[in-house]
N, C-alpha and C positions, 0 to 999 in steps of 0.2 A: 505727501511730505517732500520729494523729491523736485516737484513743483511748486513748492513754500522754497525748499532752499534754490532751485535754480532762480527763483525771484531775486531774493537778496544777493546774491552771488553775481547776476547780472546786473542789480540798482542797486550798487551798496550804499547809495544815500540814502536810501529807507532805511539801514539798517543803521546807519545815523541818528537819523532820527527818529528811531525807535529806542535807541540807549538816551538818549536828552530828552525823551519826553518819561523814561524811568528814573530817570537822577530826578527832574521836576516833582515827577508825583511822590518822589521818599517824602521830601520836608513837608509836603503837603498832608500826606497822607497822618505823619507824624503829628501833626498839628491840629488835624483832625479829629485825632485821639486825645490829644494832650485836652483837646475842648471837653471833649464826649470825657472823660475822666475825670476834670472839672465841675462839669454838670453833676456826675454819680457822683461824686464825694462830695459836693455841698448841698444834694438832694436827700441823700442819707443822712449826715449832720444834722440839715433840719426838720427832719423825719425824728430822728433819735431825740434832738433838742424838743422838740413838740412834745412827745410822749412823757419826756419827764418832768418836763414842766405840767403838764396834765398832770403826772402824778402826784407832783408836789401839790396843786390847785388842791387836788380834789383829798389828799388826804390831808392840807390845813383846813380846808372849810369843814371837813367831817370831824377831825381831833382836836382842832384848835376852834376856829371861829362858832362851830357849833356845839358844842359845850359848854365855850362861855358866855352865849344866848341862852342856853336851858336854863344858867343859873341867874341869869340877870346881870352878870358880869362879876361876880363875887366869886371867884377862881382860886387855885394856886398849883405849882409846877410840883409832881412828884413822877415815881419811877411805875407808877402801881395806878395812874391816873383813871384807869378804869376803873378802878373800885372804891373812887372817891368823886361824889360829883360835882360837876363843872370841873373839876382839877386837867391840866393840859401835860404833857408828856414833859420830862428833861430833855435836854438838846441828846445826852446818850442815847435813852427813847426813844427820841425822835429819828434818828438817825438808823440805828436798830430798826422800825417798825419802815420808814421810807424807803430803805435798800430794799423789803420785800415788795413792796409798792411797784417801785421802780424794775425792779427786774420781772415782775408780772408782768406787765406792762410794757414792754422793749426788750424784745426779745434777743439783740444784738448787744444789747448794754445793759451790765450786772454793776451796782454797787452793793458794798459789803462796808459793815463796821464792827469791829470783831476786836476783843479783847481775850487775854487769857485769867481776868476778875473780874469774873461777872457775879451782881446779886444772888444770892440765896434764893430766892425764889422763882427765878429765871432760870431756864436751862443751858448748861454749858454751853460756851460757842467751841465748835468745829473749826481749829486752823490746819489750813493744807500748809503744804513744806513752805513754801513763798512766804505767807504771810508768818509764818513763824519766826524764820530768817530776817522776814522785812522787821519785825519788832524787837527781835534782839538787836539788829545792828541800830538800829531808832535810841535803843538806850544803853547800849555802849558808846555811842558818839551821839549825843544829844546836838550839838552844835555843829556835826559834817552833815549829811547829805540833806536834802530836804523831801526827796522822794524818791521811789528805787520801781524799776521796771523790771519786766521778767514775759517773754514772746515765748508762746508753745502752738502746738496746732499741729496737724499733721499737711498731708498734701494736699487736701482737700481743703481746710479751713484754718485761717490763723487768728491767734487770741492777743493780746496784747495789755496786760495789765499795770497798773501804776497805784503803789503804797505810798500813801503820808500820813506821818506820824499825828497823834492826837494828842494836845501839848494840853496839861493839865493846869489850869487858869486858879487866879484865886478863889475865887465862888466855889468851883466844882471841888478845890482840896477841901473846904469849910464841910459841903455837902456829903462828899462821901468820910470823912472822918470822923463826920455824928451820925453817921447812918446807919442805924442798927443793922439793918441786914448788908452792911458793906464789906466785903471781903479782907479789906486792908483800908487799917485807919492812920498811916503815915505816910499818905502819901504832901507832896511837895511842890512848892508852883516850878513848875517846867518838867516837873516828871511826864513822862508818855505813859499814857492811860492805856492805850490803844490803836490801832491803826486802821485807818480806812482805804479802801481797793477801789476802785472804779477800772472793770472790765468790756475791753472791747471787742467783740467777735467779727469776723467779715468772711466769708465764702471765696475761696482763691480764684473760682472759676467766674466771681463777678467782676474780679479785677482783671482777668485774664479776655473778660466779653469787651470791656470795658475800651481793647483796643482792636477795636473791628475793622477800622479802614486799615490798620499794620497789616492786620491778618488778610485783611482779601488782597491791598498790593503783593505781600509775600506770597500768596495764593494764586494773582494774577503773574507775578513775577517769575512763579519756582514754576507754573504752567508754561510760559513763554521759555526759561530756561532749561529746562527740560525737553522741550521741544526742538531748542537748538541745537542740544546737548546731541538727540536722536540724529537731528541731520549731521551733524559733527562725525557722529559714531558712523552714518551712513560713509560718509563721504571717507572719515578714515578706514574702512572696510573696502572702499572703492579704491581709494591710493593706493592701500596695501597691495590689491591685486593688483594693479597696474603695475604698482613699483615689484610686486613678484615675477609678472608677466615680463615686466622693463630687463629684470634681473637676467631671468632666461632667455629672452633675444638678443641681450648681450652678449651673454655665454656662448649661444648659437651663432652672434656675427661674429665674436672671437675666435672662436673655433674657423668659423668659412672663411674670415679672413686672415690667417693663420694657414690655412691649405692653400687659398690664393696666395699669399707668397711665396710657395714653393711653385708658382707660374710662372711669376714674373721677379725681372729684377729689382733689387733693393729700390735703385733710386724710380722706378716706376710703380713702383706698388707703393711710396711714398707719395709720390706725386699726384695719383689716382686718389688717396684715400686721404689728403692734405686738401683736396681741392682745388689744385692747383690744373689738376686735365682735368677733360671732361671726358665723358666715354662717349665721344662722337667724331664721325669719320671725318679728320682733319690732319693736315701735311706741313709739313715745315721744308724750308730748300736750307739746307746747315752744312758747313763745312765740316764732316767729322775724319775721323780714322778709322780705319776698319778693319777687321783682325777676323781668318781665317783659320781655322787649324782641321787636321782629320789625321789617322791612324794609319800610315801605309803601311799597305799587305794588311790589313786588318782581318779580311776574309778568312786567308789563310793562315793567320798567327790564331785564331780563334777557333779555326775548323775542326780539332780535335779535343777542344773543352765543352765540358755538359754547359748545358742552359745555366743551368743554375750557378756554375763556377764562371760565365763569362757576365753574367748577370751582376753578379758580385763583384767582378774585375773593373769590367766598365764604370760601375757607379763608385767605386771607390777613384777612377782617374777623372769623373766628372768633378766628385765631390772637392778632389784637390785641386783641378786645377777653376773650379768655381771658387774658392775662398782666393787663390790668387788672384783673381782676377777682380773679386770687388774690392782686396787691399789696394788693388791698383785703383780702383774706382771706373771698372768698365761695366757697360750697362752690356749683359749677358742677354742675346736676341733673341737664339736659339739653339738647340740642340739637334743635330740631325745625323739619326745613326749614330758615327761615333766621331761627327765635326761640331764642333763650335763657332758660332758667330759670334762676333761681339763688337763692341763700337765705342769709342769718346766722342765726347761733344755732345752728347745731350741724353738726357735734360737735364744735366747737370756741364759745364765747362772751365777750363779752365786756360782758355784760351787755343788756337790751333795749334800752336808750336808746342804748350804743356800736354795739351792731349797726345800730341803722338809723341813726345819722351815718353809718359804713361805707358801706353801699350805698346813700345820696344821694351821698356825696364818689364812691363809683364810677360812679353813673350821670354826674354829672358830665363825669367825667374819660372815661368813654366819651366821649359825645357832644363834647366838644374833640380830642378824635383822632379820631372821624369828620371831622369839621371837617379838620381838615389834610389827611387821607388824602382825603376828597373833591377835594380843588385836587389832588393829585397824579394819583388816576384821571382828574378830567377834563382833566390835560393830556397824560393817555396816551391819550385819545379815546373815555371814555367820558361819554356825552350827559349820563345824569341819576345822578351819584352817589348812592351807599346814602344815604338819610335814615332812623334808625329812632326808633321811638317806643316810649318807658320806661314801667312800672307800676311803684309800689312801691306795698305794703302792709305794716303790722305789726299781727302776729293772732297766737293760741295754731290749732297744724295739727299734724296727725298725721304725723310723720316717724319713720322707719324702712326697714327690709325687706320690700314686697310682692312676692307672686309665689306661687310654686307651689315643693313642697322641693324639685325639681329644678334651677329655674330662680328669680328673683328681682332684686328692682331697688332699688336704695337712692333711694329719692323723698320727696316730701311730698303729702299730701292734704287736701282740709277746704275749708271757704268761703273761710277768709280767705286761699288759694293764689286759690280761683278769681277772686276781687274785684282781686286783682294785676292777674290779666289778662285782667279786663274795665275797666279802669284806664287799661291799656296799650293798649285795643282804642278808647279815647275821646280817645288823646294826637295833637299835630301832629305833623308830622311831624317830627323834631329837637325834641321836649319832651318832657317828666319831667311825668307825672301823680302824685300821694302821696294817701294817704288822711289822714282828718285825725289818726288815732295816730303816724303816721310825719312828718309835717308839725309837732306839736308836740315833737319832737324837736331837731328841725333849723331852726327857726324864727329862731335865733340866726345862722345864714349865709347862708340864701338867701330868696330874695325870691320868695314863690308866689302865688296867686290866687285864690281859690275861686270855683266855678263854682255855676248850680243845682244842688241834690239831685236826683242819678238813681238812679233804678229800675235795675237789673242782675238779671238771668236769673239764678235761681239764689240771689240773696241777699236774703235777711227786711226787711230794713232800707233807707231811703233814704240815700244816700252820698252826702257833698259831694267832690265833687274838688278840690284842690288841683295846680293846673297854674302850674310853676316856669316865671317870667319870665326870669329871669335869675339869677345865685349873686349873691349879696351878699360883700361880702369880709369874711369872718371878723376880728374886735377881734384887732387884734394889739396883744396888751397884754405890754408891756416886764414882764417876771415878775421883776425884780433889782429887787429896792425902793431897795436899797443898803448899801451897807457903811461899819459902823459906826469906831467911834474903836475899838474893842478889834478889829481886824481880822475881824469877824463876816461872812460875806455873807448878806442876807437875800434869798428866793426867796417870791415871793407864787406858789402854784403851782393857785389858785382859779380864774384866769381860762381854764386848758386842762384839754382833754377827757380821758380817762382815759387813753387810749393815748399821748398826746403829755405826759400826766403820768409814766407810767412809764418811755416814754424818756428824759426829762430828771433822773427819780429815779436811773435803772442809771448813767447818764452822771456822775453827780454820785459816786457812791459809787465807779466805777471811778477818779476823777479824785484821790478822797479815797485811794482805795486805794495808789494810785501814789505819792503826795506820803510816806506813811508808808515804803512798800517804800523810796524816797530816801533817806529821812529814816540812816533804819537801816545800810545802805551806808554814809553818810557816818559814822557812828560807828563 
């Protein structure tokens, strides 16, 4: 079965034309029938037609033709013809003795003639409920109906009968109103005498053979569909699982990947599973920023806290100053002990110059939530709160994927990573060290220092440090110049920085957006 439907499944032109060549054989099939039906109903007809007509033959030559041979032809027509010779039947008689004839004889076809005044010498006729029915209404409305039907049968076999009235002619009133043994001698021309039946029987289950090519296409068909039906059921039994199986390695990459971002940060754990990296060992040469920080005296501020209480300290100053730092939008490298790495410019940017305002407004904004969280730990009892001390630099470093193809780390390398954090390694405790590329950036906010030119391990050149006094508060300059005599607003949008230009552009255009969507509405 599995090999019937990987058939169709792979050539579904077979299975084309397998439904056009079942649409052809319906009408075929049907017409088949309609013939073979044809044939049985007019093979029967003239089966049943034979037989009475044989009856009829054979009881004129017996009651009629030969009687009035015995007598030489010297005849005449009574009720009682047998007991008078050569004499030939009445058409009543005749009628009367032929339905027995006739239904001997054709054992699917009964006629009957049946009266409720019948001779004296004759035995009452027996009417069932129908023909009682049929003869009352016959002579209460002599001039409606001309013949009345009546179907019974059960599920095996159906009957079909048909009554017509027997219209009393002038002859026959003459005849039975001098007829001594006649029941009733006022009768009338058009009165109904009597009514005769002609019943027809047929076997439901001839009619039913009758359509044999229906039945074997529905046969061959409900075979074939049924069959389909099975691979249908297979194959939905097989989805199921898979789409159950699909369901739970979902759940399971959900999950893993869901732990995997607490590895890495936001914009690379985006960019890995966006498809946008690849997990293979590859380097970029980028200008970023690079932001150092670590705990001084940490050893010793920690030395007399349990595990467990410094465990809890630490990760609650990670966890804060990690959400500062992806408001800012820095890509968080790593953790070491109790330093932070972190970096702008990729793999996301927003130019050199916005990246290193970025991560001065984050060191910043670190060190003022140090600031608070310090008054809070020391009134939970701790002596000497975290103080840490900031590096930043902006240099061209090699970031990307180091490692080994099995294994691998998304970092930064190069001097101007390591000048950060020997930056970092020269700051107070609660100060922000810059170098002077990251310092002419930001120059516009904060308030820095420079120090002598030092020497650093590891790097060619003399560095001046720039050690932040304090933030200077950013120009806040009113950007609405004003609005004119033709309702114009004007926006001076030179004095803010590119990020805080974009927001105020999207803000402005959603605001434009909306006044239009009104506008429309109201028409």
């Amino acid at each position: 079965m599995d090999k019937f439907g990987r058939f169709f499944l792979t050539r579904p032109q077979w299975l084309v034309v397998l439904v056009l060549v079942a649409m052809t054989a319906l009408p075929i099939a049907i017409w088949l029938d309609l013939r073979n039906l044809s044939d049985e109903t007019l093979r029967r007809q003239a089966s049943s037609l034979n037989g009475i007509i044989s009856a009829v033959r054979s009881y004129y030559a017996k009651n009629v033709v030969g009687r009035i041979i015995s007598t030489d032809g010297d005849t005449q027509t009574l009720h009682n013809y047998l007991d008078v010779a050569g004499a030939i039947p009445i058409p009543a008689t005749l009628s009367l003795e032929l339905g027995k004839e006739i239904g001997a004889t054709e054992g699917d076809v009964r006629y009957r003639f049946v009266s409720d005044y019948t001779f004296t010498n004759r035995p009452a006729h027996t009417l069932d409920d129908f023909e009682k029915r049929a003869l009352t209404e016959f002579r209460q409305n002599p001039t409606g109906a001309t013949f009345l039907t009546n179907s019974t049968g059960n599920v095996r076999n159906r009957e079909i009968t048909l009554a017509t009235p027997v219209i009393m002619s002038g002859s026959c009133v003459s005849c039975h109103n001098s007829h001594p043994e006649s029941p009733k001698r006022d009768w009338k021309v058009g009165d109904v005498r009597a009514v005769q039946t002609v019943s027809v029987r047929q076997p439901v289950a001839l009619n039913l053979w009758s359509f044999k090519w229906l039945l074997l296409y529905f046969a061959v068909a409900g075979t074939i569909g049924g069959l389909f039906a099975a691979i249908q059921f297979r194959l939905a039994s097989g989805f199921s699982r898979l789409n159950d199986e699909l369901a739970e390695n979902n759940k399971f990459l959900a999950d893993i990947s869901l732990k995997i971002s607490k590895y890495l940060s936001p914009q690379v754990y985006k960019s890995i599973f966006s498809g946008e990296r690849d997990a293979s060992i590859s380097t970029e040469r980028k200008k970023l920023t690079v932001f150092f920080s670590d705990i001084k005296d940490f050893t010793a501020t920690t030395e007399r806290m349990q595990p467990e209480e410094l465990t809890e300290l630490l990760n609650q100053y990670f966890t804060e100053m990690s959400l500062i730092a992806e408001a800012h939008g820095a890509t968080i490298d790593k953790f070491i002990g109790d330093a932070i790495v972190a970096f702008f410019g990729d793999p996301e940017t927003l130019g050199a110059k916005e990246d290193a305002r970025a991560c001065v407004r984050m060191a910043l904004a670190m060190q003022d939530r140090l600031a608070e969280l310090g008054q809070v730990w020391n009134e939970q009892g701790l002596e000497h709160p975290f103080k840490a001390r900031m590096g930043i630099n902006t240099g061209y470093c090699n970031v990307g994927n180091f490692g080994s193809a099995d294994r691998m780390d998304y970092t930064i390398i190069g001097a101007e990573a390591n000048l950060a954090a020997r930056l970092e390694g020269i700051a107070d405790p609660g100060g922000i060290v810059l170098s002077y590329e990251t310092y002419a950036h930001v120059r516009d906010f904060v308030d820095a220092e420079p120090s002598d030119p030092v020497e650093f391990k590891g790097i060619a050149r003399k560095i001046i440090p720039y050690h932040i006094r304090n933030a200077a508060p950013e120009a806040k300059v009113l950007p609405v110049a004003g609005m004119g005599d033709d309702g114009n607003l004007t926006l001076d949008l030179e004095p803010l920085d590119e990020a805080t230009r974009r927001v105020v552009l999207t803000a402005i255009e959603d605001a434009l957006r909306q006044v239009a969507q009104a506008k429309l509405k109201d028409k």
